[in-house]
C-alpha positions as CSV (number, residue, x, y, z in Angstrom):
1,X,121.2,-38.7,-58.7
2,X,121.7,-40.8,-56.0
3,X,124.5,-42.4,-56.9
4,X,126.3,-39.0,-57.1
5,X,125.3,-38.5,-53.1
6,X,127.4,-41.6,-52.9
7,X,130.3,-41.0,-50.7
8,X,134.0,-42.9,-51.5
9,X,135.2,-45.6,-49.3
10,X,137.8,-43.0,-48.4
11,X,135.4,-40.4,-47.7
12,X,133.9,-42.4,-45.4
13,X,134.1,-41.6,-41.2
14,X,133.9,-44.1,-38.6
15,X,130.3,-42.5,-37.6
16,X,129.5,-44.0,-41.4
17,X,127.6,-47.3,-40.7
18,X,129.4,-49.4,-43.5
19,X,133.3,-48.2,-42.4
20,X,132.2,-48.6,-38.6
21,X,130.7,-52.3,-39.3
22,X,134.1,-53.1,-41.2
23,X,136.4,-51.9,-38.2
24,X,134.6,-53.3,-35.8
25,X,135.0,-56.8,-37.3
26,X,139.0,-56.4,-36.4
27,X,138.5,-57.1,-32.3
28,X,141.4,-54.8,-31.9
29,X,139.1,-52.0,-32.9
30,X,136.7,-53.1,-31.1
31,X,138.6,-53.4,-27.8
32,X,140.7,-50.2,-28.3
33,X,137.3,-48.5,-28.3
34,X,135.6,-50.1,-25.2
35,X,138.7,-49.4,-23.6
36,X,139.1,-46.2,-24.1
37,X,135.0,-45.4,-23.2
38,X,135.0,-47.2,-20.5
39,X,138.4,-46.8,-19.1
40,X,139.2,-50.6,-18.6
41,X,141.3,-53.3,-20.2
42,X,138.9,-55.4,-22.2
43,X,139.6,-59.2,-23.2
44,X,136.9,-60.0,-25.9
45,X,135.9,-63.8,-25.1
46,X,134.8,-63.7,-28.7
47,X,135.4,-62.4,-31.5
48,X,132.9,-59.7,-32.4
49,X,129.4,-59.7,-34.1
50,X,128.7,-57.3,-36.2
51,X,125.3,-56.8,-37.6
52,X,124.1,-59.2,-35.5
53,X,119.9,-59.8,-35.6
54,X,118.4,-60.2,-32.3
55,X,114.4,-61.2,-32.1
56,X,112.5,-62.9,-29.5
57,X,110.0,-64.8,-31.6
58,X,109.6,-64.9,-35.5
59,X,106.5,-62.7,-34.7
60,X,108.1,-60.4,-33.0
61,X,110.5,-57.2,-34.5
62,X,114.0,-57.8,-35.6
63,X,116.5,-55.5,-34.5
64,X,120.2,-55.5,-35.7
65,X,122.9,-54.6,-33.4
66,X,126.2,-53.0,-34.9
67,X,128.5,-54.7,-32.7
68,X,127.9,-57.5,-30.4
69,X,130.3,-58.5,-28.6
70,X,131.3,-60.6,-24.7
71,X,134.4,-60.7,-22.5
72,X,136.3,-62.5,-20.3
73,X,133.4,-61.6,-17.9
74,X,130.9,-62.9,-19.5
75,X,130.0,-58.9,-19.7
76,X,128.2,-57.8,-22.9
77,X,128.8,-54.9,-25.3
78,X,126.2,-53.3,-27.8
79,X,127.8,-50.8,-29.7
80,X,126.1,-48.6,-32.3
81,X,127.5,-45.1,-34.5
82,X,124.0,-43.7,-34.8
83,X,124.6,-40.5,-37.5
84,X,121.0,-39.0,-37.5
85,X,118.9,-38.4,-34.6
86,X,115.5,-40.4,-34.9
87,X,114.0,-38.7,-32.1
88,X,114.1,-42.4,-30.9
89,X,117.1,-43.2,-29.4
90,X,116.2,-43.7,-25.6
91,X,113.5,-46.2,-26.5
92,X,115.1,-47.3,-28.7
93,X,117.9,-48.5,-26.2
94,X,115.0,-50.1,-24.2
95,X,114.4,-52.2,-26.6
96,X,118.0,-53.1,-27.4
97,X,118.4,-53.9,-23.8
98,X,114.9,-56.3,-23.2
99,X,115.8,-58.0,-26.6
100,X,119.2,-59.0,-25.4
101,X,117.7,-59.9,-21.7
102,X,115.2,-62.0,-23.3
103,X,118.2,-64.3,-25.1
104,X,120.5,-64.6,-21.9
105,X,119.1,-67.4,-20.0
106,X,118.3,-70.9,-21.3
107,X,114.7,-72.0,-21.4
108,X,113.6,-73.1,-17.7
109,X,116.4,-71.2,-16.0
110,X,114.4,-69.1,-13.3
111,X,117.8,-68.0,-11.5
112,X,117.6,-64.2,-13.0
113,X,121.5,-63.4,-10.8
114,X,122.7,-65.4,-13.8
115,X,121.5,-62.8,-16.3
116,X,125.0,-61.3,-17.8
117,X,125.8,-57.5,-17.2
118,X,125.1,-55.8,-20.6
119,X,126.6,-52.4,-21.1
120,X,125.1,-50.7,-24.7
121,X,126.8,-47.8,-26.1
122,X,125.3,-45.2,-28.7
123,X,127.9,-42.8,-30.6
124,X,126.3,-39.9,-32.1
125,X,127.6,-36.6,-33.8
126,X,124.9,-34.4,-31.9
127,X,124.2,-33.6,-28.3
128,X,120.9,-35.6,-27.4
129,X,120.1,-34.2,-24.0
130,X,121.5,-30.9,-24.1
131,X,123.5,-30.6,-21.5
132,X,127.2,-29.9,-23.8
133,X,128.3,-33.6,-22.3
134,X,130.6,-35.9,-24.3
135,X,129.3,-38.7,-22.0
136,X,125.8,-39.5,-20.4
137,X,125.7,-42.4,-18.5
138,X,122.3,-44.2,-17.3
139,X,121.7,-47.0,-14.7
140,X,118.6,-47.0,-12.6
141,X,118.4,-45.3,-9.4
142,X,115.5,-44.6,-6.9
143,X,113.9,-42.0,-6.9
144,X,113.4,-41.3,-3.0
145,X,117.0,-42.3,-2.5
146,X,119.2,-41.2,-5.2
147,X,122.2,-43.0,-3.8
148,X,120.9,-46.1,-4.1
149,X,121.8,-48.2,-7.2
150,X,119.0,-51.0,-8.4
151,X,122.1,-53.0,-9.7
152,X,120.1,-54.6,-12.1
153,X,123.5,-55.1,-14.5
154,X,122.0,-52.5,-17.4
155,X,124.2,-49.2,-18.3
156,X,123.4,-47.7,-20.7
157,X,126.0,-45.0,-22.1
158,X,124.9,-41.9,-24.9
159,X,128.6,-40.2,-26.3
160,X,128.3,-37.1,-28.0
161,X,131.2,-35.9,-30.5
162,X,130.5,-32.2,-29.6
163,X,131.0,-31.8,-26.1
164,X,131.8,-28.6,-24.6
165,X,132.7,-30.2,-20.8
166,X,136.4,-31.5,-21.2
167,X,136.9,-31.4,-17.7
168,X,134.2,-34.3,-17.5
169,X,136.4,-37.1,-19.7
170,X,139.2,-38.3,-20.2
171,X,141.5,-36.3,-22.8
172,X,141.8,-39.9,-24.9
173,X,137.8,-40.3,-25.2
174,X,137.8,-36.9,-26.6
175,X,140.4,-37.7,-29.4
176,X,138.5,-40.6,-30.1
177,X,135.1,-39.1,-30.5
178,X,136.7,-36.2,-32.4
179,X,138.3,-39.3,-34.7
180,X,134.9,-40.7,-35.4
181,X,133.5,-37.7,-36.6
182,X,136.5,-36.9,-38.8
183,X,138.2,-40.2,-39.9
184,X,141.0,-38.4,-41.5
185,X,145.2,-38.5,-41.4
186,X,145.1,-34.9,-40.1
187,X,142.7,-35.7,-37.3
188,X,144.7,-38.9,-36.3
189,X,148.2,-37.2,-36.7
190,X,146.6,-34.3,-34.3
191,X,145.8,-37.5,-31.5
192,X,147.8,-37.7,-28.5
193,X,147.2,-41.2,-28.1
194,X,149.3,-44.1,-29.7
195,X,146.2,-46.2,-29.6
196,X,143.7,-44.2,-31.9
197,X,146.5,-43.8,-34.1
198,X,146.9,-47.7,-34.2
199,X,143.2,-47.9,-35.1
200,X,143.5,-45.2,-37.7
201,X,146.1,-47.1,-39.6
202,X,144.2,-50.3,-39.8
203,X,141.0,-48.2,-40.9
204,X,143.7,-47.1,-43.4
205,X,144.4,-50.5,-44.4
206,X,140.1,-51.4,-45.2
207,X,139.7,-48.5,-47.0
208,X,142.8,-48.9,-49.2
209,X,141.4,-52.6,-49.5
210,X,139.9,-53.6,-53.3
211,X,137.7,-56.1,-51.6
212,X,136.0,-53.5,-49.2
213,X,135.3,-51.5,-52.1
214,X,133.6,-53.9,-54.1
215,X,131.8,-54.7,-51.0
216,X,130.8,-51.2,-50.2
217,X,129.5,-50.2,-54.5
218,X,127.3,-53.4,-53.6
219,X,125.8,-52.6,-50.4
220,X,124.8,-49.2,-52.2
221,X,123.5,-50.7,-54.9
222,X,121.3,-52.9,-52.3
223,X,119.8,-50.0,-50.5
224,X,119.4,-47.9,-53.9
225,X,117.7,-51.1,-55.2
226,X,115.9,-51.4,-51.5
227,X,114.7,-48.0,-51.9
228,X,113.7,-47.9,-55.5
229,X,111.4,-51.1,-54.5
230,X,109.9,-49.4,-51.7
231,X,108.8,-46.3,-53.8
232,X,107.5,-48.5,-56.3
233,X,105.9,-50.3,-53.8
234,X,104.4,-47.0,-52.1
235,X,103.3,-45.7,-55.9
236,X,101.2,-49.3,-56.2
237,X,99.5,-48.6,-52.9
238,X,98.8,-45.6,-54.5
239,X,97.4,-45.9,-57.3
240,X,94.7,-48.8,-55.8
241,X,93.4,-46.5,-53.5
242,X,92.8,-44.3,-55.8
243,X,91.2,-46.5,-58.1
244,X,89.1,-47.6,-55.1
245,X,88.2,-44.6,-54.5
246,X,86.9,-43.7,-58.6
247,X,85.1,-46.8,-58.3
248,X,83.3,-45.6,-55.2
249,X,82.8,-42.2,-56.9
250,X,81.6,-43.9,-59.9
251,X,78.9,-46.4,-58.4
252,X,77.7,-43.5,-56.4
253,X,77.1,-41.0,-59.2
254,X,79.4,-38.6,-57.9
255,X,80.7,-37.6,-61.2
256,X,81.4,-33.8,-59.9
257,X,83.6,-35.1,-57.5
258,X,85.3,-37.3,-59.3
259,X,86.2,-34.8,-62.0
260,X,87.3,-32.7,-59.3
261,X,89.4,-35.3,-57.4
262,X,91.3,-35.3,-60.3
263,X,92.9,-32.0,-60.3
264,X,92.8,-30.9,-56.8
265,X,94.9,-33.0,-54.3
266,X,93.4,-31.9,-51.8
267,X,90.3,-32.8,-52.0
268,X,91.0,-36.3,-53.1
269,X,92.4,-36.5,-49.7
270,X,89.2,-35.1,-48.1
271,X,87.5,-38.0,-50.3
272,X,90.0,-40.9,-49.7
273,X,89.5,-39.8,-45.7
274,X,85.9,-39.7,-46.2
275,X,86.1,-43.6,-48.1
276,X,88.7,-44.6,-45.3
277,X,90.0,-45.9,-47.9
């Protein structure tokens, strides 16, 4: 069943995490985007990361960045097509943004004007804040003077696919929002810009590619496999605690219960809550 849900490589739109990961390997892709969101001519020092884990400690969480990348500035990108809305995705950017702090300066550098500007960009098919923008841009501002900037270096910038305020961006970042969505020869043909087109034919070129194919049937066989563990693993938790929670029943005398824990989900809950088990 769920390899019928399975999209083709064709299918797939930029918004799709495996199709944006492969594009934004090519730093042409990568560039052509940052330039057109942030309305600037970007030279990538680098070439890009993508998937790139970030933690502070081996104790601490691991996050993975979708695209990682630095220019000529020493400025850094974060870049991420987020398709679903976690209900997460301002924190979540907080944490993005303390994770990559927390690499930028050497051990036993205490001069914090070195810390590089870092600029993280979330692309979403969905209006998070409500307010019909294709762009929401944050830096941090005080309160009691609103026109005065912290200038810490952190931006933080949420695009939205589904604007309804035009007048508020430029006619290029439209097309390519519109693009991600809708990865598709009639959406690129219907482009004003010679640059999007560019990127649509090399997005063309991965998903005509035998190699990115056989790449993308296994990354889907590892998260079916992934998820297939995971229930497995959630069915094995399960069963112990309910076998710890018979053996309670049992040692207790509690035979009525236990014959009634059986069928009536319910109240195994009530029991297992009443075990804390």
């Amino acid at each position: 069943m769920l390899m019928n849900q399975r999209k083709s490589l064709k299918e797939l739109n930029l918004l799709d995490k495996f199709l944006f990961d492969e594009a934004m390997d090519d730093p042409e892709n990568v560039k052509t985007m940052l330039d057109i969101i942030l309305s600037q001519n970007t030279n990538l020092k680098h070439p890009p990361q993508t998937e790139k884990e970030q933690r502070t400690s081996t104790d601490n969480r691991q996050i993975r960045l979708d695209v990682y990348a630095i220019d000529e500035d020493d400025v850094i990108y974060e870049v991420e097509a987020q398709k679903e809305n976690t209900h997460n995705l301002p924190k979540r950017s907080r944490l993005y943004q303390g994770i990559i702090d927390s690499k930028l300066l050497p051990p036993g550098v205490v001069d914090f004007n070195l810390l590089n500007e870092v600029l993280i960009v979330l692309i979403m098919p969905f209006d998070l804040f409500g307010y019909g923008l294709y762009r929401y841009t944050f830096q941090m501002r005080c309160e009691e003077v609103p026109e005065l900037k912290l200038d810490d270096g952190a931006t933080r910038i949420f695009l939205n696919t589904r604007g309804i305020h035009p007048e508020l961006v430029s006619p290029e970042l439209i097309e390519l929002l519109k693009y991600m969505e809708r990865s598709t020869d009639e959406v690129s043909r219907a482009c004003g810009s010679k640059r999007i087109q560019e990127m649509h034919r090399r997005i063309c070129q991965i998903k005509a590619s035998e190699k990115t194919e056989v790449k993308y049937m296994q990354s889907w066989e590892e998260k079916i496999l992934i998820k297939q563990e995971g229930i497995a693993e959630g069915e094995r938790i399960a069963l112990e605690r309910i076998n710890r929670l018979n053996q309670k029943l049992i040692e207790q005398g509690r035979f009525d219960d236990l014959t009634k824990a059986v069928s009536d989900s319910v109240y195994q809950k009530k029991l297992l809550k009443e075990f804390k088990i």
